[in-house]
C-alpha positions as CSV (number, residue, x, y, z in Angstrom):
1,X,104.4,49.5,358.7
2,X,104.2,50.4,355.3
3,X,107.8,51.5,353.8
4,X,106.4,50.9,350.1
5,X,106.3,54.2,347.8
6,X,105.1,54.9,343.7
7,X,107.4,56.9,341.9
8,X,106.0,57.8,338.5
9,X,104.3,54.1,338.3
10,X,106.9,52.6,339.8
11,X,106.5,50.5,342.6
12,X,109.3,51.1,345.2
13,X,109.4,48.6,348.5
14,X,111.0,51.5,350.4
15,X,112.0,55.2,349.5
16,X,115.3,54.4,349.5
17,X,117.9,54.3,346.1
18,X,121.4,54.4,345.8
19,X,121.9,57.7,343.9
20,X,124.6,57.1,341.0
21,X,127.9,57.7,340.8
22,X,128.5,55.6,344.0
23,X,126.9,52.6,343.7
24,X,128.9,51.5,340.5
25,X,126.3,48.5,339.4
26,X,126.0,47.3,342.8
27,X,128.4,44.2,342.5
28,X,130.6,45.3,344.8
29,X,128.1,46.4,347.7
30,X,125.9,42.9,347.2
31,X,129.2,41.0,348.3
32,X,128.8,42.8,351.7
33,X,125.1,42.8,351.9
34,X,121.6,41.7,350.0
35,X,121.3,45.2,348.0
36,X,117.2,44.0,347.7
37,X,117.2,46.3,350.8
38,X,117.0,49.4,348.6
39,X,114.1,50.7,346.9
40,X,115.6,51.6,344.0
41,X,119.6,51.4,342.6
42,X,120.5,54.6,340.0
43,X,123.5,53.3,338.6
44,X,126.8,54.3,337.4
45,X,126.1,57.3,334.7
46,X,126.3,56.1,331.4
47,X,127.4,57.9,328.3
48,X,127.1,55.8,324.5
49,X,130.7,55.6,324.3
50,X,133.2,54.3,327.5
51,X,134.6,56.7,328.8
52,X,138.0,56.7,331.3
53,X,137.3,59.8,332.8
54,X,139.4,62.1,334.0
55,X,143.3,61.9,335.2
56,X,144.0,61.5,338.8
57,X,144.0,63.1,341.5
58,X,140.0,62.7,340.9
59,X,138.8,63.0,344.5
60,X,139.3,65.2,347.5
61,X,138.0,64.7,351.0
62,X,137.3,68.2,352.5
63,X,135.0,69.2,355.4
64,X,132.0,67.1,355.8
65,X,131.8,66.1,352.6
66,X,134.3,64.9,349.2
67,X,135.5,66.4,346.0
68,X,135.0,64.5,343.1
69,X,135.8,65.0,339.5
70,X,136.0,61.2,338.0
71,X,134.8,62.7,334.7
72,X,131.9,60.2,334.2
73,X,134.3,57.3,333.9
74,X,131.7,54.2,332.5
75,X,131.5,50.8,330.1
76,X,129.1,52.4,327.8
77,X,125.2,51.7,327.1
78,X,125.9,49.0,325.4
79,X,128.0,47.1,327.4
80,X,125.9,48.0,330.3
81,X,122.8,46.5,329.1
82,X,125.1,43.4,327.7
83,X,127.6,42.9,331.1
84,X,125.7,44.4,333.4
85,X,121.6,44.6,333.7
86,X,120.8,41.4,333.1
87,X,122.5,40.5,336.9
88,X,121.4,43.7,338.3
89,X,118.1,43.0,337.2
90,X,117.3,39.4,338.8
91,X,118.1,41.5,342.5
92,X,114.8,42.4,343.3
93,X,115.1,45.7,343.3
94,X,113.9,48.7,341.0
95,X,116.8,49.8,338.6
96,X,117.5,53.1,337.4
97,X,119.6,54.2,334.6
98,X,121.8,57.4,334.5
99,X,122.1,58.6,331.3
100,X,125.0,61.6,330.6
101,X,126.1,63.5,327.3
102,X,127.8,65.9,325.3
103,X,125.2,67.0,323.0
104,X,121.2,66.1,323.1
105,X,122.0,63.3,320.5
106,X,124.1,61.4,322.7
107,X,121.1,61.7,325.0
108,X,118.7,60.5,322.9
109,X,120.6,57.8,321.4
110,X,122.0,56.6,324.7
111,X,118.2,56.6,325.9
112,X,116.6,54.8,322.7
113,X,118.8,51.7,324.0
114,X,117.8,51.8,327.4
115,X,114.2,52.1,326.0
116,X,114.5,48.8,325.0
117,X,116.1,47.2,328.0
118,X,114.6,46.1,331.2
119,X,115.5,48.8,333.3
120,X,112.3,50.8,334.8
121,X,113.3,54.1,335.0
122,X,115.6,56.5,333.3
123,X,117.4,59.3,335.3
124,X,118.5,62.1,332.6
125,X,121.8,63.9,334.0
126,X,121.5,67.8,332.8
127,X,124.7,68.5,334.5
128,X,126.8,68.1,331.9
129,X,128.7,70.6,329.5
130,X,127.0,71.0,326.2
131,X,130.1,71.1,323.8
132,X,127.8,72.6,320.7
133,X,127.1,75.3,322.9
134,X,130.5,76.1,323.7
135,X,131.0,74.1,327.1
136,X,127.7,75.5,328.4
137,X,126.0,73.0,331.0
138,X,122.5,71.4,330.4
139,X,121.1,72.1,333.3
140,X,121.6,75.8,333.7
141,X,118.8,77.6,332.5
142,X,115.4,76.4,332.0
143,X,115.1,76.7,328.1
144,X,118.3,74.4,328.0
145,X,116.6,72.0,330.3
146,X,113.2,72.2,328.3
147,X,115.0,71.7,325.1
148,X,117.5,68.6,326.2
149,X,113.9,67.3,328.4
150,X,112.0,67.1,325.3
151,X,114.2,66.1,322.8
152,X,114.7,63.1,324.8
153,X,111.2,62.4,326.0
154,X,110.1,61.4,322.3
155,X,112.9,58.5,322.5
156,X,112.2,57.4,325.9
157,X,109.7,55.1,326.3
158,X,110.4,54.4,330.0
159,X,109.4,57.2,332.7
160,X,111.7,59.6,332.4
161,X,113.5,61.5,335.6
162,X,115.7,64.7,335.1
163,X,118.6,65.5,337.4
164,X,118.8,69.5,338.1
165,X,121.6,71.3,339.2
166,X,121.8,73.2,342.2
167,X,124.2,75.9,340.6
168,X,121.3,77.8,339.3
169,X,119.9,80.8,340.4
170,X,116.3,79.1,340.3
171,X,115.4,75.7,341.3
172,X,111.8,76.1,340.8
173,X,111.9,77.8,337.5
174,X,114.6,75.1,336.1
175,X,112.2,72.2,338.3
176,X,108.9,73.5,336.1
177,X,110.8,73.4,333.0
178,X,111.5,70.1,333.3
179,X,108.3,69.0,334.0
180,X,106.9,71.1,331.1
181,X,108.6,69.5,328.6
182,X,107.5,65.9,329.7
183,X,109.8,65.1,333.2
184,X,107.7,62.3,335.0
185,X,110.0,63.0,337.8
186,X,112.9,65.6,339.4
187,X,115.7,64.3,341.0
188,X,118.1,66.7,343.1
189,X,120.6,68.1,343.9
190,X,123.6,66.7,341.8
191,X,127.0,68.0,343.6
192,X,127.4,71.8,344.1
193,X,130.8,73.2,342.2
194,X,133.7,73.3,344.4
195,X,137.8,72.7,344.7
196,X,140.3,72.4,347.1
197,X,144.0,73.4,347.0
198,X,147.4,72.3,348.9
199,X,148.8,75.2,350.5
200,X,151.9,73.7,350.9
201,X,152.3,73.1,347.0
202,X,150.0,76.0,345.7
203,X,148.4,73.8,343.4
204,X,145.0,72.2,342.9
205,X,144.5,68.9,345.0
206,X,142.5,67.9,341.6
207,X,143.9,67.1,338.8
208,X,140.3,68.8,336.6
209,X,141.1,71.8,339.3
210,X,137.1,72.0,340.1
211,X,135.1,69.0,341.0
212,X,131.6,68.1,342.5
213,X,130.8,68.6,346.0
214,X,129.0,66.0,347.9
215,X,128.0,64.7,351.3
216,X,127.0,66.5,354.4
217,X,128.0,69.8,354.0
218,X,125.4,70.0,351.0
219,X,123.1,69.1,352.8
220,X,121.1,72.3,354.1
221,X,121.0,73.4,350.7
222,X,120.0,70.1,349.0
223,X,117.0,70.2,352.0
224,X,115.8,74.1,350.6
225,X,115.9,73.1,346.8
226,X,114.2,69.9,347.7
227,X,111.2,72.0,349.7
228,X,111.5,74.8,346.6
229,X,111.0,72.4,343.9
230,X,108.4,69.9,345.4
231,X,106.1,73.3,345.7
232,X,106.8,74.2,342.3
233,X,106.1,70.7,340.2
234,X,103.2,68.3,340.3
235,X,105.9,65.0,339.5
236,X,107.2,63.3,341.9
237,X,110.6,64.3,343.6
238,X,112.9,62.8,344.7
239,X,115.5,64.1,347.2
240,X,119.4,63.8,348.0
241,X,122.8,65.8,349.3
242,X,123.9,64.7,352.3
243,X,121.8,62.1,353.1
244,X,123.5,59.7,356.0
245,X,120.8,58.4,358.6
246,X,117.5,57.9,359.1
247,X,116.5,60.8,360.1
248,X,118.1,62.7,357.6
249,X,116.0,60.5,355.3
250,X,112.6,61.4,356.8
251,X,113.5,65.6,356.8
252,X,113.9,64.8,353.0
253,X,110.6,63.3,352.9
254,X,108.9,66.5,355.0
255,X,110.2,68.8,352.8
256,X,107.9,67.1,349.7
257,X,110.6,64.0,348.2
258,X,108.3,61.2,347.6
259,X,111.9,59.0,347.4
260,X,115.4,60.0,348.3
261,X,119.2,58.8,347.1
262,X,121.5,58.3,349.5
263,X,125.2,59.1,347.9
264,X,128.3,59.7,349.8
265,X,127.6,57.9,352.6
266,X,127.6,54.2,350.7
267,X,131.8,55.3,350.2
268,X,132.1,56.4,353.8
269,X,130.1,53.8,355.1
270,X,130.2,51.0,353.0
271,X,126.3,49.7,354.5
272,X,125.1,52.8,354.5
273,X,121.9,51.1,353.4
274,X,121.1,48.9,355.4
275,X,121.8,50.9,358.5
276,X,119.6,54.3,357.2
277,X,116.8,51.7,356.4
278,X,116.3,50.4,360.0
279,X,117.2,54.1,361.3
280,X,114.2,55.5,358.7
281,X,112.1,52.5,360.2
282,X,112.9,53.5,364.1
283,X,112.1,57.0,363.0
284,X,108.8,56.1,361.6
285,X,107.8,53.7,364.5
286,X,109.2,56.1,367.4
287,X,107.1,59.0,366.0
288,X,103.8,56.6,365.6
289,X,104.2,56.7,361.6
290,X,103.0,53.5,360.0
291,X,103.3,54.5,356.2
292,X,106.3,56.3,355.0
293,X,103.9,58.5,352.8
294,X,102.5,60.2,355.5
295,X,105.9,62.0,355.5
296,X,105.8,63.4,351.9
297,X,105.6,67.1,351.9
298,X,104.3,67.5,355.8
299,X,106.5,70.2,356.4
300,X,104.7,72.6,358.7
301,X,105.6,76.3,357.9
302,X,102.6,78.1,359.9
């Protein structure tokens, strides 16, 4: 059975990667289990600056899924590729680095760095508030996307994978923007826009009031933008939102990711990876699959 997929030249052994945010830089999770089982590890986002992120409360559990607004809480580039990557990269296992910022210069500085480090591929977070443009996110609109895409694609000298949004009003439009303007690879979706309040108290349950929701109640929607975007770009995509079996993995696949991320489930389920891996490989072998790219994009609609 062949598990092995490409992603923009990149060889993954499987089509599995810990999406980022919940992964930290995989320390933690190797102490429980040999992380080489993934495919592919984003890590932590990473701004040039450390950051503390943002006041407690910072996350909410809610139906099916979490709240969280940690506010990007990282080391900073530098101390990531000092601390951090040179570990991470003797794993055996195809790193990916999340880059995040307030204005396209902290992108493209943040990515010159990582240019020169060993990581192999860098995933560019657009869903992030612009503060030049008044708070206005990234990822919103496609000629924000195509501008942020391309200012960065002249630094980066590693393949470059941008992160959409799903609170647009067009995935496929913001998806061909990206690619347009030099995207060797889509990733999606990052959390949808959400909060939670206590009735009891009448106040927000987060501290930032709004926060990013994840897990399985995204799922459904994750699944359409996935299906809407593979159909309107030629680059690879890869897939996430409420990824947490095996199964779940390979309906990712059908509807046209080439890889997928698996998220909330590493914090409710602390080997998550692991278990979706063999679940992905029952899948495979009870449905007489024997290479994991047969599944990319075989969604029938007739």
């Amino acid at each position: 059975m062949n598990m092995s997929v490409d992603l923009c030249g990149v060889k993954l052994k499987n089509p599995l990667i810990a999406a980022s945010g919940t992964f930290g830089f995989g320390r933690e999770y190797d102490e429980l289990y040999d992380i080489s089982c993934w495919g592919g590890i984003s890590v932590k986002g990473l701004t040039n600056e450390p950051r503390t992120g943002n006041p407690p409360h910072r996350i909410a559990e809610t139906s099916s899924g979490i709240l969280n607004s940690v506010g990007l809480q990282n080391p900073g580039v530098d101390a990531f590729i000092r601390e951090e990557l040179p570990w991470l990269s003797r794993m055996g296992v195809v790193v990916i680095a999340n880059v995040a910022g307030a204005t396209t210069d902290d992108y493209t500085e943040a990515v010159r760095k990582l240019s020169d480090s060993p990581v192999d591929i860098i995933e560019l977070n657009i869903s992030c508030p612009n503060v030049k443009e008044g708070g206005v996110h990234f990822g919103i609109c496609p000629k924000s996307v195509s501008k942020v895409t391309g200012a960065v694609r002249k630094r980066c000298l590693k393949p470059l994978m941008v992160k959409l949004s799903p609170n647009v009003s067009d995935i496929a439009s913001v998806a061909r923007a990206a690619e347009d303007a030099g995207a060797d690879a889509i990733s999606l979706i990052n959390t949808i826009t959400g909060m939670a309040i206590d009735a009891r108290t009448r106040r927000p349950i987060l501290a930032n009031i709004t926060g990013g929701l994840s897990g399985p109640a995204i799922k459904p929607v994750a699944l359409r933008m996935t299906w809407q975007a593979s159909k309107a770009v030629a680059v690879p995509v890869v897939g996430m939102g409420g990824i947490d079996t095996g199964t779940d993995a390979a309906e990712f696949l059908i509807a046209g990711a080439r890889a997928v991320m698996i998220g909330t489930a590493n914090i409710t389920d602390p080997t998550a990876g692991p278990r979706i891996r063999a679940e992905l490989e029952n899948f495979m072998s009870e449905n007489g699959v024997d290479d994991a790219n047969e599944l990319v994009g075989s969604l029938r609609t007739d």
